[in-house]
N, C-alpha and C positions, 0 to 999 in steps of 0.2 A: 592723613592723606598718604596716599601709599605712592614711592619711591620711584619714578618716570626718568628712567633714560633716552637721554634722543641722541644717543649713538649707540646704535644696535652691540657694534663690536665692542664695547665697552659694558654694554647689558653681560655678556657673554662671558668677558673677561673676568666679570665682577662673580659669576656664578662658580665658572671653572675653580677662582682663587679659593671660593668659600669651600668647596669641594674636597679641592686639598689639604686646605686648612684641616675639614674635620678627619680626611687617611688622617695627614701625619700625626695629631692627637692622638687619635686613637678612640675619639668620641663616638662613643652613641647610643641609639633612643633602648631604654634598659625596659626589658618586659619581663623577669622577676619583679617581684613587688619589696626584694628585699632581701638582705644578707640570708635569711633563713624564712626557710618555705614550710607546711604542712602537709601532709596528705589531701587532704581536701584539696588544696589548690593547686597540689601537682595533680591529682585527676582530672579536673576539671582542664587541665592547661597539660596534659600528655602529649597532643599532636602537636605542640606550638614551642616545644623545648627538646635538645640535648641531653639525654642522662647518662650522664658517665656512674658506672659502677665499678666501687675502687675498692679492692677485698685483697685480704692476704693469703685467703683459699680459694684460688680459681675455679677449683673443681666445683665448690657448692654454688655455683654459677647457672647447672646445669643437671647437676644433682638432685632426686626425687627423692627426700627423704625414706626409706626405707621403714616399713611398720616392727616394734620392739615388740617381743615376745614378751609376753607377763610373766616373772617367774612362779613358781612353784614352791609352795613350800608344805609344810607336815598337814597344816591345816585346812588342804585345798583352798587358800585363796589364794589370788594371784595377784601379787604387787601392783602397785597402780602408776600408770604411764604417767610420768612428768608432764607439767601441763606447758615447760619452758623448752619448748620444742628447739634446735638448733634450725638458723634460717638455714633452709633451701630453696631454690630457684630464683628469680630475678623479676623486678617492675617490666610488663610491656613495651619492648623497644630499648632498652636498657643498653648500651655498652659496656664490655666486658673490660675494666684497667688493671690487668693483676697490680700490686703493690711496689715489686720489684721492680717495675719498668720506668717509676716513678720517681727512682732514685741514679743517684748519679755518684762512679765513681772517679774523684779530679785530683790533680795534684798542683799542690800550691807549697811554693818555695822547697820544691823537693819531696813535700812529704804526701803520701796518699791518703784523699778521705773516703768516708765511704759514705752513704744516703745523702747528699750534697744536690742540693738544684741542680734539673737538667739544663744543660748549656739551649743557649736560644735555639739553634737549627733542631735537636734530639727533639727538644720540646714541639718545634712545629711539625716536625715530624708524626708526633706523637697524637698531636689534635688532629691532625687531617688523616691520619688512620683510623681515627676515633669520631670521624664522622662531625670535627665543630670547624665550623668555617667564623669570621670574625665575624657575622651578624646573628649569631646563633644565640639563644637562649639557652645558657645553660644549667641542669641542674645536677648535682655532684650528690653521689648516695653510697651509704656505707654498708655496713650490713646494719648497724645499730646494737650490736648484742654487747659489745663492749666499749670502754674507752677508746682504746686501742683502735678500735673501728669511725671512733669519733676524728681522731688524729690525722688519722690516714687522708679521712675524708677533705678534711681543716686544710692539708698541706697542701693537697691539689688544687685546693679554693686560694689558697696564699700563692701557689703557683702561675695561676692564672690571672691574679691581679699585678703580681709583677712583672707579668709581662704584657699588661695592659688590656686584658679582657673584663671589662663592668657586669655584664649582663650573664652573673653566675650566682648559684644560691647553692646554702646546703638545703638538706632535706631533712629537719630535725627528726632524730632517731631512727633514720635509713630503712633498709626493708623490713626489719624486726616490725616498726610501727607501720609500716605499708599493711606488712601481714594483720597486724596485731587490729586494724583498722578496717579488715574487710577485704579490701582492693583484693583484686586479682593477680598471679604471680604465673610465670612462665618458664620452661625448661630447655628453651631452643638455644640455638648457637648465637652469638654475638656476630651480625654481621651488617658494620654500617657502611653508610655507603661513605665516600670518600671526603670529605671535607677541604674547604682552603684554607683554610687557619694559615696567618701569619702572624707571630706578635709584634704589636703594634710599638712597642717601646720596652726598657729598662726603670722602674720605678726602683732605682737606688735606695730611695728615701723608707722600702718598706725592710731594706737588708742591713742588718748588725755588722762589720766588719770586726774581727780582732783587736786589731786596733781600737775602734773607735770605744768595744768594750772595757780595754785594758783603760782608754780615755774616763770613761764612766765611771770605773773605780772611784777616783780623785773629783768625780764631781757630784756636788750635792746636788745638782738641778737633775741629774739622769738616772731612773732609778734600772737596777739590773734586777729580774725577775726570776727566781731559780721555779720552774712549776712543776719539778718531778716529785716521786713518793718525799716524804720525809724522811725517810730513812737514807735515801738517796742525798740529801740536801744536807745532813747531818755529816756524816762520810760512815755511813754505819757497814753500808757496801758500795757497790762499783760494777757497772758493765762489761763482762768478759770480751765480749767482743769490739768493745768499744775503748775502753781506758784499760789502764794497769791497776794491780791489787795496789802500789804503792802511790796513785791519782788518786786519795777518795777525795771525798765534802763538795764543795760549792766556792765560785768565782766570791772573790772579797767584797765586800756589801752588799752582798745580793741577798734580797727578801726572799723568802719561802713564800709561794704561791701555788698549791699543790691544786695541779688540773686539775684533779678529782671534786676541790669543792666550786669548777661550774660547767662539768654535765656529771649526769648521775651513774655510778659505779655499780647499782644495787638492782637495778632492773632494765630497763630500753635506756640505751644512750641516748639521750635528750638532755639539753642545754637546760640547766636553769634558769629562772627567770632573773630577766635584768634586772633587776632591784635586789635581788634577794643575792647575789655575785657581786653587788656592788656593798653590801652591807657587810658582807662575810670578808671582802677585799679590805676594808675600812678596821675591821677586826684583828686584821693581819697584816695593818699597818702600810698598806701599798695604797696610793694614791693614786686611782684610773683616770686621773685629770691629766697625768704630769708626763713628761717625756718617760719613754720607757722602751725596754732591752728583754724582750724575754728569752729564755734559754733553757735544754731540756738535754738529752744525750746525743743526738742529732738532727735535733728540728723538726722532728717532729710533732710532740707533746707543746714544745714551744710555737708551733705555727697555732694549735687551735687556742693557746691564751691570746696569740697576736689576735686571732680569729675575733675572742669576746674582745678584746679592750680597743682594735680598731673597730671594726665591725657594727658589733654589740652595742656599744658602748661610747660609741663615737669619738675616741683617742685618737685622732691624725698624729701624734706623735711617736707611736708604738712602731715598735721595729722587732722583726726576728733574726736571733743570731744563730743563721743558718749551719754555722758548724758547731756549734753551741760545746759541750762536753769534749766530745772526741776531737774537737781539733783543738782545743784551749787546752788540754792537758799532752797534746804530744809535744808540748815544747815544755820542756823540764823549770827554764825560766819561769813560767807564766805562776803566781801564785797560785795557791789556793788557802780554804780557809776549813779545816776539820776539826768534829767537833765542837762547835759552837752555833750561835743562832744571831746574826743579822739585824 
């Protein structure tokens, strides 16, 4: 039997209360069907979502590929055009996020970082220039031709959960497989209309501090995830622009988890499949059951393994450590471990 009020102002009361309840969460009804979308089903669902397009080349935004001369040689034939074309132009309606905008430079206890989560106001800034208001459906798109482009993609979907937006997906293998898939691609300018995006909260619980990694070290329940090259993780090299020649290797027990083995490096950046990332993980000794830290040169390679082991993979306990490399080696204190394997 359904719930009969015989005081009106109390009908009323009871509505307004539920109301704010769901603002101040930050709740509500999610029209992705899920961490990671298709083509098919972003077609099917283009007018009913937000596509942020988030690239490191703006320019191929808007760019028409240009047709390659065949060369020439003794024999009169002419070389034949690569059939792995470089993406250009953009999904229908698409937003334009260069990569740079994305990142934020802060200084914590003195010291400067650089590609660091943007600060809440930048960020809300950011969405309602970008056309996403809090009830918006959103879908987040890369270009797909590399890792790289997978990452990028990862960090804005991790940025958007921290700050308590649910109803966001990637687009496995971004426009690469849009193209590669048929759909139709566009060359016009990027121009949305104006969004109200506010973030809704602080979800602490998805962010690594220093500390709480330096914590991890010394504890066996918390594993720490190093997910860059192996060579990287070894100390075989080092980011110029991020660490020192004299910083290499990797944070003290941290397992090697190299993004590369869950989306693929060899053709369209596409996620592997959950089983087969869960099997390769078991391989390499990391346990996607268990509390976890992952970590890359500056969070971003680190946001798309938070991406599979929360996400993916259903770890509510997975955290990414946002300053991951560059801020854990500018303090001389902080160990490290080179040359060895975890």
């Amino acid at each position: 039997m359904p719930l009969r009020l015989s005081n009106p102002t109390a009908h009323w009361t009871v509505m307004i209360g539920c109301t704010l309840l769901l603002l101040a969460t930050g709740l509500q009804a999610r029209t992705t069907p899920g961490p990671l979308v298709d083509t098919a089903w972003l077609a099917e669902n283009l007018d009913d979502v937000v596509v942020l397009d988030v690239r490191t080349a703006p320019g191929s935004f808007m760019k028409r590929e240009a047709p390659k001369a065949a060369a020439v040689n003794p024999c009169g034939v002419g070389k034949k055009e690569s059939k792995d074309k470089p993406v250009a132009g953009h999904i229908p309606g698409a937003v334009l996020i260069p990569w740079k905008d994305v990142r934020a430079k802060v200084k914590e206890g003195g010291v400067e970082l650089k590609g660091m989560l943007l600060p809440r106001p930048a960020f809300d800034r950011l969405m309602k220039t970008s056309g996403v208001s809090n009830d918006s459906a959103v879908v987040i798109v890369g270009n797909g031709e590399s890792k790289q482009d997978a990452l990028i993609a990862a960090r804005l979907y991790w940025m958007l959960k921290y700050y308590g937006h649910d109803d966001v997906a990637l687009l496995d293998g971004g426009t690469k497989q849009w193209i590669a898939d048929g759909h139709e691609v566009r060359f016009d300018e990027s121009k949305p209309r104006r969004g109200n995006y506010r973030a809704q909260t602080e979800r602490t619980e998805l962010l690594a501090t220093a500390e709480e990694v330096a914590a991890a070290i010394d504890d066996d329940g918390v594993q720490i995830l190093d997910v860059r090259d192996p060579e990287d993780y070894i100390g075989l090299t080092y980011h110029p622009k991020l660490t020192q020649a004299d910083r290499k290797g990797h944070i003290p027990t941290a397992k090697s988890w190299p993004m590369g083995t869950q989306v693929n490096s060899k053709g369209i950046a596409r996620f592997y499949p959950s089983d087969q990332i869960a099997q390769v993980a078991v391989m390499m000794d990391v346990d996607t059951d268990e509390p976890a830290i992952t970590y890359c040169w500056s969070g971003g390679q680190g946001a798309l393994s938070w991406f599979v082991l929360h996400e993916l993979l259903g770890n509510e306990q997975a955290k990414l450590y946002d300053g991951s490399m560059h801020e854990w080696t500018k303090d001389p204190a902080r160990p490290l471990a080179t040359m060895s394997i975890d």
